[in-house]
N, C-alpha and C positions, 0 to 999 in steps of 0.2 A: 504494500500500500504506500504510494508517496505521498508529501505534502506538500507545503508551497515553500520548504525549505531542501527541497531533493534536487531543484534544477541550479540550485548555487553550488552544489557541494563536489564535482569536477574539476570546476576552474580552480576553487578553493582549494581544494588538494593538490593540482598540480602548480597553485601559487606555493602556495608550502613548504615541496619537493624542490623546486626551482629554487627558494630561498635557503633549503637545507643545503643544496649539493653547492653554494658558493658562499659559506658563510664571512662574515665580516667583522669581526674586532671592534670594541668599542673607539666612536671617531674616526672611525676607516669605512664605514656601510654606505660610500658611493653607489655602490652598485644597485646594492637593497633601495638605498634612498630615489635614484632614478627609474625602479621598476613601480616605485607607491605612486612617487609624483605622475609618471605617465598615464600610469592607469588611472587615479583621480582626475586630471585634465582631461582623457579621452571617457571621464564619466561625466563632465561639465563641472565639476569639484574649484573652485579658486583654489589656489595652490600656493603657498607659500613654502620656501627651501632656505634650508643654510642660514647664514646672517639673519635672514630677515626674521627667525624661529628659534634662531641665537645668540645667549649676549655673550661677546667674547672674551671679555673681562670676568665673567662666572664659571668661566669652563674650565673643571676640574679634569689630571690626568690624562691629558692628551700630547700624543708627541706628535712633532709638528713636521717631523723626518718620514714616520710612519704614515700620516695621513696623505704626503706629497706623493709616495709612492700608491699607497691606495688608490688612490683618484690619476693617477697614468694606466694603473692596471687598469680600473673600470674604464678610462678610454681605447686602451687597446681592445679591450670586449665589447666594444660599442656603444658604450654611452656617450651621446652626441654631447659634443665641447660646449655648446652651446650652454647644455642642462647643467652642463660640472661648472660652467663662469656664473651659473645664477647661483652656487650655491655657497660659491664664495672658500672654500675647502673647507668648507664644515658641514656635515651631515645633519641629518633630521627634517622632517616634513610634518606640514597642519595643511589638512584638506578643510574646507568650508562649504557647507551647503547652506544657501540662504532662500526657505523655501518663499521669502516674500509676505508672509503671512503671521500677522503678532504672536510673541510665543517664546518661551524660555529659550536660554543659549543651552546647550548640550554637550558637554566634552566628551568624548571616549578617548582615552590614552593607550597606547602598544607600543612595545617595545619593537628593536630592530638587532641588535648584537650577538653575536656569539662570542666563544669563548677558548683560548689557546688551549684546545684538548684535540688529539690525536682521534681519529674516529677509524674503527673497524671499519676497511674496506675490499677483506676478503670474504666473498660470501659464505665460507666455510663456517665461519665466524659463529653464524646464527643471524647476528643485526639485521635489521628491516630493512634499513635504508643499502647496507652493502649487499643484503640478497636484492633488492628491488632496484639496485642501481641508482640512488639516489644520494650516495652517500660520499661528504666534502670532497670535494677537486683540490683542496689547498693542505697540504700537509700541517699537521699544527692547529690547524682550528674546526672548529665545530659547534653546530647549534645543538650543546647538549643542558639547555634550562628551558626548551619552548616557545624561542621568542618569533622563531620563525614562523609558529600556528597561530599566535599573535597577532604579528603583518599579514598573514595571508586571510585570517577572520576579518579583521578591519577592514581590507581592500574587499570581502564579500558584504561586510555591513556597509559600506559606500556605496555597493551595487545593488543592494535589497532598498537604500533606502532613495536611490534614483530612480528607480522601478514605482515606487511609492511615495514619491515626491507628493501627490496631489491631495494625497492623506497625510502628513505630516503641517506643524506647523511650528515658527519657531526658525532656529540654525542649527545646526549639527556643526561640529568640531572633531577633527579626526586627529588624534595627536600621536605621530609616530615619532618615537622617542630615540632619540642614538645612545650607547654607552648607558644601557642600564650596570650593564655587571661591573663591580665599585663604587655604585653609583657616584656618577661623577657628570649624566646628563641631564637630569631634571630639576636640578637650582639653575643652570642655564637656561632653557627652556624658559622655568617660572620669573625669571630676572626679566625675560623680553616679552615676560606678558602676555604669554599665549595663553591664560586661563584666567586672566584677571577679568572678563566679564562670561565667566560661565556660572552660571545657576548651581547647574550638577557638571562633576565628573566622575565619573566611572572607570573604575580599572579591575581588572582580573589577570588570573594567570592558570596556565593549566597546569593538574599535578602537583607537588608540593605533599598537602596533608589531604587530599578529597582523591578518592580510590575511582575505578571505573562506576556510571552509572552515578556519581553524587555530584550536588552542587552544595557548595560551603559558603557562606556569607560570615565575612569577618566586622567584628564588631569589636574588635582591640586586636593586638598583637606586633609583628616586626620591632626589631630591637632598634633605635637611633645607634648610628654609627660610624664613626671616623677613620676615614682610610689614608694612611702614611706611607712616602716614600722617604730615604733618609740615603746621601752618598755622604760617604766616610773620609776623610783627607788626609791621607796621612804624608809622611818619609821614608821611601824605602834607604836601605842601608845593606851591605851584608851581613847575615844573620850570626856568622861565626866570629869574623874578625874583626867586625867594630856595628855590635849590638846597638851601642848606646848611640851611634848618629841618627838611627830609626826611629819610626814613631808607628806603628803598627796600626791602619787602620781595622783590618781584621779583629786584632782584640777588642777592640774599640767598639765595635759591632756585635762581639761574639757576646763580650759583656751586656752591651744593651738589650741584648733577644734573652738572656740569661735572666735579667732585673725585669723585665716588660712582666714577667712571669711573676715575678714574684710582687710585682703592686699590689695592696691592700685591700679588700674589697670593700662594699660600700651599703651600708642600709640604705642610701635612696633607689637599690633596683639590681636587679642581677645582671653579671658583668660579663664581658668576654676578652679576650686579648691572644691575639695568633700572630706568629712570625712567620707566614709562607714562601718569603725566599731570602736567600742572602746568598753572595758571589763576590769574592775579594779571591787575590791573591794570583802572583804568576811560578813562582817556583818553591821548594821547599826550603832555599835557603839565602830569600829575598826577605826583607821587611815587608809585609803586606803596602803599598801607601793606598792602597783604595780601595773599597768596599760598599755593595748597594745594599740596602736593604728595604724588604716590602710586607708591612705589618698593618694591623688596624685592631680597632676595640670596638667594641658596642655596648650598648646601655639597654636596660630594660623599660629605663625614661631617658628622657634628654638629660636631667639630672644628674643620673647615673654614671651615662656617655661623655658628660662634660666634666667630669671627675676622672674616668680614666684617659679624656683625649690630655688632659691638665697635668696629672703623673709622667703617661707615657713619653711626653716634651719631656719635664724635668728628668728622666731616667734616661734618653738617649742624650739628651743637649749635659747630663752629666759623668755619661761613661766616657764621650768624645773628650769633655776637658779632664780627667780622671785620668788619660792616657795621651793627654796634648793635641789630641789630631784637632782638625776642624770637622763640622759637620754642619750638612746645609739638610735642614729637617722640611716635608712640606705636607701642606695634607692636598690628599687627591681626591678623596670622593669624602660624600656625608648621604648619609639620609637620617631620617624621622620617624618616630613612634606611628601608629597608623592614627588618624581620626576620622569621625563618620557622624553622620546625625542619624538621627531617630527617623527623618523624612527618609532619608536615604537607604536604612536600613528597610523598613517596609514594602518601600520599593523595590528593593531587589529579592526581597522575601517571595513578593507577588509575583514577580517577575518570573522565579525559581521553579513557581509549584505550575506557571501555565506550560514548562518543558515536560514534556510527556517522557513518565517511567525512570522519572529520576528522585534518588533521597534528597533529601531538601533537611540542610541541618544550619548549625552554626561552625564555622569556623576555629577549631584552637587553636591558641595563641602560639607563635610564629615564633622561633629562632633567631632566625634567620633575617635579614634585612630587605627592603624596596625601597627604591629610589625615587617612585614616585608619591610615596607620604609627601615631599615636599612639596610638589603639586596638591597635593591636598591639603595641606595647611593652608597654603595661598590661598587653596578656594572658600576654607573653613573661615579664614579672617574678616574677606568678606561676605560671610554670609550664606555662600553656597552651599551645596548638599553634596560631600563628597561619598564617596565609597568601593567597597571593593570586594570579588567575589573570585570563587576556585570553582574550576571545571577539573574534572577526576579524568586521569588515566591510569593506566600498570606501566609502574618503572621499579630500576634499581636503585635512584635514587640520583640527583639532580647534581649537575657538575660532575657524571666520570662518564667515559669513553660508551658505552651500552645502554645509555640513556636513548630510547624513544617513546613517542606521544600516542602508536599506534591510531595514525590519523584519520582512517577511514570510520574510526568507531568515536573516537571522540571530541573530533573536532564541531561535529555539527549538532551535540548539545550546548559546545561553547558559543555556535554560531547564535543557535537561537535565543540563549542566555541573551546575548547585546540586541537582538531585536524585539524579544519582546522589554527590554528595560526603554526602549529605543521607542517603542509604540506607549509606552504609557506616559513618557517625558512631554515628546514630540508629538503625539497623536491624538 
């Protein structure tokens, strides 16, 4: 039996695929970014790119090396020059519908990034996308958090809601997001004000804590969180015959990943603190002089978070002078607790139980971080109904290599999630 969400769910799939097999790096998703704009433009969509959807002075963790070569690749693969000079070398996209007719503003927000993981691409494997041939062209990375089924929903909610323009009233706001992972793109983003006259926004994500066949509605949770990069300066010397002319960036770092561990925790909320990379050193019997390191913390409140982003400085800024080097400390990504209103929550309640055959629960509270709480503060402040909802698959669990969304089964309760919240907003 089909229904009037069966004749979107082709394209959408093979929007998805298409986005998996060439994933993109936070601040590098030329490619992604000029397949959304296209297709919003060839939907009648206003289209706004790059610059005009980002403030450049807000943009956390982006290297400016990485991006240059990004955007030659996506022109060697055909993205007309044209598209890449409007977007100025920064990614991300807001489609607009202005159906002309009085009526709340309406954000939906999706992400676009993936993530430096290695993906199965022999089908022996098992993987879906390496049995199905769909799986990354680019060594190194991989869409293994969903953000692909994300862009490819949104480019089908653009089309469900052109189709149905003459029933809608109101704007619609499509916000494709660059560089969720670190979050390091939606203070940019909210800096240039793509959500400062939305009513409601809405965000979801597939997977996570919501299993197949559920839809989860969060009403608290994500941790606020501060993400740090730190290069180490040291002296090198030789290590045998004259120790004492060195200054060892390496220690200098090893101590700081050592103490990061050992900050004190805090009654205003539950805390976290990880050291996922460190890289100094050329030989065994060099002085280290330089050393990167890439760590972050999170809070259970902003409270929390700003307790240990406030340690974590005094513990690196004093291993570095502890052992002389310099050290240039920066932060690169943040986000925020989640907020929501009561409006907001109802709505997507309602929304939930018109998707056929699915559990319909509450959300538990999150780990884990999003980047776009800060887009919802924005909208919280003034006034707006933000909110945020999980569409269920079977994984192994989000960020490793054998993560997939099994898109043909659970992409089109996510679909319909956004349209019927989409029909009650706008309708």
């Amino acid at each position: 039996m089909t229904d009037e969400f069966d004749a979107y769910m082709p394209e959408l799939i093979e929007t998805r695929r298409r986005i998996h097999r060439r994933p993109e790096t936070g601040w590098t998703e030329f490619e992604t970014t000029a397949l959304v704009a296209q297709r919003l433009e060839s939907l009648g969509f206003e289209v706004h790119l790059g610059l005009e959807v980002i403030d450049p002075e807000r943009v956390m963790g982006r290297s400016a090396e990485e991006a240059q070569q990004a955007e030659e690749r996506a022109c060697r693969a055909g993205v007309p020059e044209e598209l890449l000079a409007r977007m100025g070398g920064y990614t991300g996209c807001v489609g607009v519908l202005r159906t002309g007719r009085p009526g709340p503003v309406c954000a939906f927000r999706y992400d676009l990034d993936a993530l430096p993981i290695n993906e199965p691409t022999d089908p022996a494997s098992g993987h879906l996308p390496a049995v199905e041939g769909f799986a990354s062209v680019f060594p190194g990375k991989m869409h293994a958090c969903g953000h692909d089924n994300h862009a490819a929903i949104g480019l089908a909610v653009a089309r469900w809601a052109r189709d149905h323009e003459a029933g809608l009233r109101g704007t619609l706001k499509l916000i494709f997001q660059p560089a969720e992972e670190g979050a390091r793109g939606a203070a940019a983003m909210a800096a240039r004000g793509v959500v400062d006259d939305a009513d409601w926004l809405i965000c979801g994500h597939v997977g996570t804590t919501a299993g197949p066949g559920e839809l989860q509605i969060a009403d608290r949770g994500f941790m606020a969180t501060t993400k740090f990069d730190a290069d180490f300066k040291g002296c090198p010397s030789h290590a045998g015959s004259s120790p004492e002319k060195g200054r060892s960036a390496l220690l200098a770092a090893a101590n700081a990943a050592v103490m990061l561990s050992a900050i004190p925790r805090t009654s205003q909320g539950d805390t976290r603190v990880a050291v996922g990379k460190l890289v100094s050193g050329s030989a065994r019997n060099i002085t280290p002089a330089d050393a990167h390191m890439e760590f972050e913390v999170r809070g259970e409140t902003a409270e929390a978070n700003e307790f240990m982003t406030e340690r974590a400085e005094e513990v690196v800024r004093g291993a570095a002078s502890m052992t002389g080097v310099g050290v240039d400390l920066r932060r690169v990504g943040q986000g925020s607790t989640l907020v929501t209103t009561q409006a907001a929550l109802g709505l997507l309640y309602e929304a939930a139980r018109a998707v056929p055959g699915m559990k319909v629960m509450a959300a538990p509270p999150c780990p884990g971080s999003e980047d776009c709480t800060v887009l919802m503060h924005r909208v919280a402040q003034h006034g707006g109904n933000p909110g945020y909802f999980l569409f269920g698959c079977s994984h192994h669990g989000h960020h490793r290599p054998d993560f997939d969304t099994q898109d043909t089964v659970s992409d089109k309760p996510g679909f319909e999630m956004w349209v019927q919240v989409l029909k009650r907003i706008l309708g």
